[in-house]
C-alpha positions as CSV (number, residue, x, y, z in Angstrom):
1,X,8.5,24.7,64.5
2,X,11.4,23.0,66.3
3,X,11.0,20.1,63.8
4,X,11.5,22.2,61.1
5,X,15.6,21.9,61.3
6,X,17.8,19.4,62.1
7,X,20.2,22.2,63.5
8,X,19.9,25.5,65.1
9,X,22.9,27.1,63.3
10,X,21.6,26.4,59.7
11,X,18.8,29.0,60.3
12,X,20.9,31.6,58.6
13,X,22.2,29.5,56.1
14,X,18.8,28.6,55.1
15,X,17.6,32.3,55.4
16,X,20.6,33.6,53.1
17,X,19.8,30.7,50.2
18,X,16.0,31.4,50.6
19,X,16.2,35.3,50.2
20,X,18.6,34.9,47.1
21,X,16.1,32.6,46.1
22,X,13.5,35.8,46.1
23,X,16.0,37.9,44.7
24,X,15.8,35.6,41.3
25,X,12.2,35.7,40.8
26,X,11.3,32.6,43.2
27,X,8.3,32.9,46.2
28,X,7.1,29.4,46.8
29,X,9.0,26.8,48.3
30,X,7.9,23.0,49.2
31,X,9.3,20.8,51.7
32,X,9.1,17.5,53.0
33,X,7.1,18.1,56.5
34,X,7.6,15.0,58.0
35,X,11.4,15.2,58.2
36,X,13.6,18.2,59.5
37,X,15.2,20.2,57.2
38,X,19.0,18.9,56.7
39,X,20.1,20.4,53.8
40,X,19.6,23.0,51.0
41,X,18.8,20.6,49.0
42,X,15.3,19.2,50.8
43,X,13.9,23.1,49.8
44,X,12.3,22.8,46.3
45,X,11.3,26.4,45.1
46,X,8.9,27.8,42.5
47,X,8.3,31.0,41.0
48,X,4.5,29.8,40.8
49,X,2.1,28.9,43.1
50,X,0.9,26.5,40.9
51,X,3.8,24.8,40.1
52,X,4.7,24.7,43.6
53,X,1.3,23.0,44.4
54,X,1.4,20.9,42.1
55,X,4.8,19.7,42.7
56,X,3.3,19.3,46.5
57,X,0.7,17.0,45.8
58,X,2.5,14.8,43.4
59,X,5.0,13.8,46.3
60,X,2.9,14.0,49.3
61,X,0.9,10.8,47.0
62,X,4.2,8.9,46.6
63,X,6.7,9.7,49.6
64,X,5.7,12.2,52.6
65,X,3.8,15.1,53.1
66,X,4.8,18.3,51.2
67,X,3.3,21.7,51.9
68,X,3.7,24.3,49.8
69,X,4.2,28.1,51.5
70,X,5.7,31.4,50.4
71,X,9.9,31.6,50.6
72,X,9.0,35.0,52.6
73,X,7.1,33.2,55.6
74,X,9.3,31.0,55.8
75,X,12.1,33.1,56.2
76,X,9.9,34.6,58.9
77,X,9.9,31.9,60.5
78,X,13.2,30.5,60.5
79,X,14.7,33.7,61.8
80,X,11.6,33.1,64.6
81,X,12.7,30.1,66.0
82,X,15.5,31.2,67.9
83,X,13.6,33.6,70.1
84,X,10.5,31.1,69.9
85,X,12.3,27.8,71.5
86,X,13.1,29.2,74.9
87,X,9.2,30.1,75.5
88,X,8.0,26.6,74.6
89,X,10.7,25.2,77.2
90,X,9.3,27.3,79.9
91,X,6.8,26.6,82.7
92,X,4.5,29.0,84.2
93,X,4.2,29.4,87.6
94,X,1.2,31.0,90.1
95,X,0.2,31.4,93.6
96,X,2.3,31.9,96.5
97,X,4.1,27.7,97.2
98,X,5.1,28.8,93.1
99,X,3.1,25.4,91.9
100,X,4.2,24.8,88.5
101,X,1.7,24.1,85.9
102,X,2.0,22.1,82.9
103,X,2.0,24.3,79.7
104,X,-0.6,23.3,77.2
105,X,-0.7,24.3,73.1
106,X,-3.5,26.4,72.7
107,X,-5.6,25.6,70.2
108,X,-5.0,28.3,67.4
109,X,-8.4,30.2,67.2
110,X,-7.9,32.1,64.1
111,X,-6.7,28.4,62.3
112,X,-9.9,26.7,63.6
113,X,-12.3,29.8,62.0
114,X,-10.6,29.6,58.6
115,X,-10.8,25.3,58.4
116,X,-14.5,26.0,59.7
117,X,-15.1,28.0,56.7
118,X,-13.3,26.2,54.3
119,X,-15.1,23.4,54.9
120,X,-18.7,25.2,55.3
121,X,-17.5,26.5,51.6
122,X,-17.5,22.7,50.7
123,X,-20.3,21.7,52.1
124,X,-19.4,19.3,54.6
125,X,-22.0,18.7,57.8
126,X,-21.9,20.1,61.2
127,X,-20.8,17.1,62.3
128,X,-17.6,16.7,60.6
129,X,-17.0,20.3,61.9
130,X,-17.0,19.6,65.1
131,X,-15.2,16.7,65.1
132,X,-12.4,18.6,63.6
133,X,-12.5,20.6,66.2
134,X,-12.3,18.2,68.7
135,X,-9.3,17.0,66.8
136,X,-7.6,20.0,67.0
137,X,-8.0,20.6,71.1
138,X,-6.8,17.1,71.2
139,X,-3.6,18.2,69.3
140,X,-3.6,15.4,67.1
141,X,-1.2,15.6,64.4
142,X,-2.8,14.3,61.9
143,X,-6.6,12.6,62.0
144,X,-8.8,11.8,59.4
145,X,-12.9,12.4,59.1
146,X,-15.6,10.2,57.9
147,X,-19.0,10.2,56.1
148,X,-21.2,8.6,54.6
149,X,-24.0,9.5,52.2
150,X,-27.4,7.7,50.5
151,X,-26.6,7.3,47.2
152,X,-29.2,6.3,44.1
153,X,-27.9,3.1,44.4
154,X,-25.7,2.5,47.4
155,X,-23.7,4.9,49.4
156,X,-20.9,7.4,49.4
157,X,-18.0,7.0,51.6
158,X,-16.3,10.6,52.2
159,X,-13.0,10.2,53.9
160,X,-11.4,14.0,55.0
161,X,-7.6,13.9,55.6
162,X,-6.0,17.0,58.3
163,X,-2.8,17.1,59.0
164,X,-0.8,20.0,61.2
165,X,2.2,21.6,59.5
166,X,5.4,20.5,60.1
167,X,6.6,24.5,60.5
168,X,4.0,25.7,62.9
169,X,0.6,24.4,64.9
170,X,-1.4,25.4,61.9
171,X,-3.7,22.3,60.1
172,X,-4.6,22.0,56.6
173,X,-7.1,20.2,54.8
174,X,-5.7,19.7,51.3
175,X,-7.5,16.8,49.8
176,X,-10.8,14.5,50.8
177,X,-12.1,11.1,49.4
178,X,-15.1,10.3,48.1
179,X,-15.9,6.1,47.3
180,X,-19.0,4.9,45.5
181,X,-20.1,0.9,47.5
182,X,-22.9,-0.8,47.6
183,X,-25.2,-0.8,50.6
184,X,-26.7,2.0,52.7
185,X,-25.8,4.0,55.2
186,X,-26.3,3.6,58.9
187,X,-29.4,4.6,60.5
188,X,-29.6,7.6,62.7
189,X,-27.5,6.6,66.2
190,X,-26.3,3.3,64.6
191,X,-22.6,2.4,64.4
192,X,-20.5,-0.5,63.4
193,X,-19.1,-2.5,66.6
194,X,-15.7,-4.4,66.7
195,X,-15.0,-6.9,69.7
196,X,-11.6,-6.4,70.4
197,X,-9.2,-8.7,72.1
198,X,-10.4,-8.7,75.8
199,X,-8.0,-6.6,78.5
200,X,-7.6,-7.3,82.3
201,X,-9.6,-10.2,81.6
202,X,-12.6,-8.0,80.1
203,X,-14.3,-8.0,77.0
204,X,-13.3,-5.1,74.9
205,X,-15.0,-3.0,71.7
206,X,-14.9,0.1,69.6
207,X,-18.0,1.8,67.6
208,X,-16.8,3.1,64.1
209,X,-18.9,4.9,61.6
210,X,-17.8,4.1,58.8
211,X,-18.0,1.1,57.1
212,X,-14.7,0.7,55.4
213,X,-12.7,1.6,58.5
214,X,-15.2,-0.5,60.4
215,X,-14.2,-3.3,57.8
216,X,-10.4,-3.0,58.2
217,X,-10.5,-2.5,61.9
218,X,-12.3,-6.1,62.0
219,X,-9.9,-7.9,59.1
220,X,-7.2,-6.6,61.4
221,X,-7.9,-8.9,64.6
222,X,-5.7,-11.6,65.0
223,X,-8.3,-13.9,67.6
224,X,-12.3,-14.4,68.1
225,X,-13.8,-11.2,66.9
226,X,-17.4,-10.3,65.6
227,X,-18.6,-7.0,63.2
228,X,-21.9,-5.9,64.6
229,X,-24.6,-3.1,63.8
230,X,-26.3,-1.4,66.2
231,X,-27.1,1.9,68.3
232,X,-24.8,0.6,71.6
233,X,-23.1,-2.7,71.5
234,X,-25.2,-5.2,72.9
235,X,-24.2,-8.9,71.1
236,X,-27.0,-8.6,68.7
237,X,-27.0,-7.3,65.2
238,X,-24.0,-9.2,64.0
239,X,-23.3,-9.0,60.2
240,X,-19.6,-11.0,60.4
241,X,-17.6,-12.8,63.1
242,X,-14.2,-14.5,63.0
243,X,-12.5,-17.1,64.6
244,X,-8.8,-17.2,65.1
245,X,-8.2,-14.8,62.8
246,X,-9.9,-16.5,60.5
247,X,-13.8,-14.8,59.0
248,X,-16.2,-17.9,59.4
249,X,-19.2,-15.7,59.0
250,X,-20.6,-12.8,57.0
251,X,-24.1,-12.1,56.8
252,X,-25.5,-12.5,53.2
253,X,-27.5,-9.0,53.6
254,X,-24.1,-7.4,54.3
255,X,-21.9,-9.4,51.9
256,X,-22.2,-6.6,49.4
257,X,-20.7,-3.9,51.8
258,X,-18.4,-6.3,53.0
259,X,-16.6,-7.4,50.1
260,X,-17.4,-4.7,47.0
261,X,-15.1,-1.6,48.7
262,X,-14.3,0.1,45.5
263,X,-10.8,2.3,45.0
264,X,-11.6,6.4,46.4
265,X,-11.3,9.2,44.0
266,X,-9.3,11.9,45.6
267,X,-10.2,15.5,45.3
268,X,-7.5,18.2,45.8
269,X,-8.8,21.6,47.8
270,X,-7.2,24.8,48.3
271,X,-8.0,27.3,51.5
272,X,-11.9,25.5,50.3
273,X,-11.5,26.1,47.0
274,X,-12.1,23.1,44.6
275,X,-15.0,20.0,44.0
276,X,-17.8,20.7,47.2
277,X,-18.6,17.3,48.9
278,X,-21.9,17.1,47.0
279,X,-20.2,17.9,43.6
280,X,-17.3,14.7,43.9
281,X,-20.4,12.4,45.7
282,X,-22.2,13.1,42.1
283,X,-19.4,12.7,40.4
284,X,-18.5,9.1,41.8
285,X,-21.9,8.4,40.9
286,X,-21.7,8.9,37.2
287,X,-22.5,12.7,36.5
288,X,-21.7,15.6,35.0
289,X,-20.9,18.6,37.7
290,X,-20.6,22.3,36.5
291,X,-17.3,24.6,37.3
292,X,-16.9,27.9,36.5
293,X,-13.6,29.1,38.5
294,X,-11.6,26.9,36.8
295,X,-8.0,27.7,35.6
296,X,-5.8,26.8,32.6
297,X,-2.0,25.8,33.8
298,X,-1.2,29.2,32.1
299,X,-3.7,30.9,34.2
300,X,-6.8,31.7,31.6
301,X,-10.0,31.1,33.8
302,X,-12.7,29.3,32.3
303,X,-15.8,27.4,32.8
304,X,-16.7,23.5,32.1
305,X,-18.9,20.7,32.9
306,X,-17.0,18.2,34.3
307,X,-17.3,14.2,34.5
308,X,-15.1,11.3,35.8
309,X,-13.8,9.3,33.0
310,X,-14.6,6.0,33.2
311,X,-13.5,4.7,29.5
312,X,-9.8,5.0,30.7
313,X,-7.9,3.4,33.1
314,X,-6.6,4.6,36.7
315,X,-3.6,6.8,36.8
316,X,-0.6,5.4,39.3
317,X,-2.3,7.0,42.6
318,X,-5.7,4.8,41.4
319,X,-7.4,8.2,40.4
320,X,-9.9,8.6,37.5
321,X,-9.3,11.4,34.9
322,X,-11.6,13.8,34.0
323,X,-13.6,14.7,30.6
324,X,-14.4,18.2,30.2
325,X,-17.0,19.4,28.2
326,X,-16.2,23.2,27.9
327,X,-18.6,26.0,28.1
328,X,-19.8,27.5,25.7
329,X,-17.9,25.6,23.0
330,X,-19.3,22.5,23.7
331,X,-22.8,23.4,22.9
332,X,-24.6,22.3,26.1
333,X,-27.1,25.3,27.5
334,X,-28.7,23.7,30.3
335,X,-31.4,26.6,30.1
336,X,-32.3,25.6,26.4
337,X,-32.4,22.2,26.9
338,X,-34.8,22.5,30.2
339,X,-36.6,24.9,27.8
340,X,-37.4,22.0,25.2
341,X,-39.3,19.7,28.2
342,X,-42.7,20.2,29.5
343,X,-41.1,20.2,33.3
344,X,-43.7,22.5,35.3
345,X,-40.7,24.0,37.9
346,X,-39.2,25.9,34.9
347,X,-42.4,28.3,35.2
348,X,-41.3,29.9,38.5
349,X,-38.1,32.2,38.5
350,X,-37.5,31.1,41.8
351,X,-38.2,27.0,41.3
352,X,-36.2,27.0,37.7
353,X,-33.4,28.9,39.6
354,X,-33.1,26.1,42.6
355,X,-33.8,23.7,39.5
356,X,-30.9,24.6,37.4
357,X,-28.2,24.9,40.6
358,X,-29.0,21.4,41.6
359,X,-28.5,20.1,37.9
360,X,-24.7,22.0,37.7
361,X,-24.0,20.2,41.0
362,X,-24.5,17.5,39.5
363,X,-27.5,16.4,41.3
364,X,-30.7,14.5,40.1
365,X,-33.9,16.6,41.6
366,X,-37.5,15.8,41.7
367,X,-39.5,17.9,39.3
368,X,-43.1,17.9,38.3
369,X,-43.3,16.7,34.5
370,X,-46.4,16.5,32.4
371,X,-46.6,13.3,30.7
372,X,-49.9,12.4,28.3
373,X,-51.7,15.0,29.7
374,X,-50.9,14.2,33.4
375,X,-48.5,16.0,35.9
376,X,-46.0,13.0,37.5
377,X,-43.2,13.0,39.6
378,X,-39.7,12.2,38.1
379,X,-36.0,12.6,38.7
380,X,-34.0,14.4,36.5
381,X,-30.2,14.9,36.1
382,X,-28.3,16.5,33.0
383,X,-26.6,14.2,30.8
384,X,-24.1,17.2,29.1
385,X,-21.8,14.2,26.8
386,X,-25.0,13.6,25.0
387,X,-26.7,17.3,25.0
388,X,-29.6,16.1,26.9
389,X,-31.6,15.2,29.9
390,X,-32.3,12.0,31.5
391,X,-35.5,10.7,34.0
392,X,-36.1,8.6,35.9
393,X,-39.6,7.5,37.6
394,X,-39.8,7.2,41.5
395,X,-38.2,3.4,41.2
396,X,-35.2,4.8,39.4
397,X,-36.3,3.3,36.4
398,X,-35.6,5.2,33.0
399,X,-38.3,7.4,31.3
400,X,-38.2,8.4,27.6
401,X,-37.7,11.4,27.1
402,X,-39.5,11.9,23.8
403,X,-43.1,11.8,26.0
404,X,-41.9,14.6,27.9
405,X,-40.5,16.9,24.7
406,X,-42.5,19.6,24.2
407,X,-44.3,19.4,20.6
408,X,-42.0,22.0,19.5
409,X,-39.1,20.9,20.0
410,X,-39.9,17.8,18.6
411,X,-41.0,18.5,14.8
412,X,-37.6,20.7,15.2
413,X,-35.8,17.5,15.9
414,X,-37.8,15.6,13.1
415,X,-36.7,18.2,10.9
416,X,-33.0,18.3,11.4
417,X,-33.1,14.8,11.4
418,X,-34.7,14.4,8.0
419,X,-31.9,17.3,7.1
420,X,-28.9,15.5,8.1
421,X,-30.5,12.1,6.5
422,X,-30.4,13.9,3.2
423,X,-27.2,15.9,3.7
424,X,-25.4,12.4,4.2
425,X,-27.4,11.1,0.9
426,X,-26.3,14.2,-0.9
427,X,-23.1,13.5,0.2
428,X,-22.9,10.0,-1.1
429,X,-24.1,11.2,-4.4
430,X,-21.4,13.3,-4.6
431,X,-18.9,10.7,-3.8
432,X,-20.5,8.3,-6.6
């Protein structure tokens, strides 16, 4: 809060221009929160919380951090921090020689129960959760979170990014990462050990868990330093080492981690709202991921599968666009198309129902398929661009499709093919 001004006295200034600012229709306003507030002009406000998120985002990625908050708290807040500063300044005192004691921020409790359930509503582990909130007892201003996920081929990097408002002690979790590399995640207990440059005359290391930071924090060493694997540091399981700054080793099993880092996608959340961790770790594999709370910038909800597009390049922040294959317009009804395979989990309410949520979250579950007569074990995952499904055996090899079409569905397909076949011949009759 005391950040929040560069002087005291412009409190009421602020307050005056920000409740005329109400007056005309405005109740969002975004600020830079790593800088105090100098002028009227370093307030930026929006009629729409939309607009004024959006405006947030786009220049937290290229300057500092904006947060967007309603003109009326802020007001609140300004007119607050008069009485506020003196009991921040203050030390209490107890027992009879007056001993003063140190006063410590107290960890906000409501704060910590609304970022716990805004990232249970994403779907981020119990793990992350708790490191968050040893983050927040540490009152850290701003900390990031890692994870890392078994992909179908490779592993998903999930980087989580916190940061604690510049107007009061509350933190935010606005956006996470999600990267797509090769190579597989640690095993359970394992970490990735850095030797560091050796203090008091001894030797000196840090265990990181995820593999890009443990990357960078290794590139960064300036002397003799080695990148190791292992559940404690113990010398052995060394995958890189360098000597004077300089890498003269990197193990040929790890090569692909080590130098095939690919760029992060980032996914924007609001109060938990947005792409769940196991939607964007789909969707940086390749697939299509089902939404429907969407909204149109004019505020028309909707529903649409979802896909990163690959076929155009990055924007300026090195993010991938998105293709959107809206529902029901597009023509994709996952429940048809299920309908037209002989896949034995469709036959139980309960199986189809688990079947079908896995496939809008873009996942690729193992389902019992009757093949030649025989029941076998496949992966499945909906391919919406194309209308259909796609399998793969328990190597991750593709299966056809066609042996798995129920007989049905296929003479219908051999009939509308032979209709459009002589539609297009009728049609170049026509044109002749």
């Amino acid at each position: 809060m005391s950040q929040l001004l560069k002087k005291v006295e412009m409190a009421e200034e602020l307050c005056q221009y920000l409740e005329n600012q109400l007056a005309k229709g405005y109740e969002w306003v975004v600020y830079d929160t790593d800088n105090p507030i100098a002028t009227l002009y370093d307030l930026h406000c929006f009629a729409d919380e939309d607009e004024a998120l959006d405006f947030a985002r786009e220049y937290q990625q290229i300057w500092n951090w904006h947060e967007a908050v309603p003109i009326g708290d802020m007001v609140f807040n300004l007119k607050e921090l008069d009485r506020l500063r003196p009991k921040t300044a203050k030390q209490t005192t107890i027992n009879k020689d007056s001993t003063p004691l140190k006063t410590e921020k107290v960890m906000n409790l409501n704060n910590l129960y609304d970022l716990r359930d805004e990232m249970k509503m994403l779907g981020f582990s119990d793990k992350l959760v708790a490191q968050m909130e040893e983050n927040m007892k540490k009152d850290v201003p701003e900390f990031k979170l890692h994870d890392t996920i078994n992909a179908a081929k490779g592993r998903v990097d999930l980087t989580l990014h916190f940061k604690q408002s510049g107007q009061s002690e509350y933190y935010y979790l606005n956006r996470f990462e999600a990267a797509l590399n090769k190579g597989k995640a640690l095993e359970a207990g394992q970490k990735y050990w850095v030797v560091l440059p050796p203090k008091d005359g001894k030797p000196q290391f840090r265990g990181v868990e995820h593999a890009a930071e443990a990357i960078e924090l290794f590139k960064a060493q300036k002397g003799d330093s080695q990148l190791s694997i292992g559940k404690a540091f113990d010398g052995s399981g060394m995958v890189a080492s360098m000597e004077n700054g300089k890498v003269n080793f990197v193990d040929r099993n790890f090569q692909s981690t080590y130098y095939s880092q690919s760029l992060p996608q980032t996914f924007w959340v609001d109060r938990g709202k947005g792409f769940t961790a196991e939607q964007a770790i789909n969707l940086v594999q390749g697939r299509a991921v089902y939404r429907d709370d969407l909204l149109s910038r004019d505020g028309v909800p909707y529903k649409a599968w979802m896909q990163l597009d690959t076929d155009k390049a990055r924007d300026r922040h090195n993010n991938l666009g998105f293709k959107q294959f809206n529902d029901p317009s597009y023509g994709f009804d996952l429940g048809k198309v299920l309908d037209s395979f002989k896949i034995k989990d469709t036959e139980d309410p309960a199986k189809r129902e688990k079947l079908e949520t896995a496939l809008r979250n873009g996942n690729r579950p193992l389902v019992t398929a009757v093949k030649e007569g025989q029941d076998v074990k496949l992966y499945v995952e909906a391919a919406v661009r194309y209308g259909k499904l796609n399998f793969y055996d328990m190597d991750g090899k593709p299966e056809k499709r066609e042996v798995l079409m129920k007989e049905s569905t296929l003479s219908q397909g051999m009939a509308n093919s032979r209709t459009n076949e002589q539609r297009q011949q009728q049609s170049q009759g026509m044109r002749i």
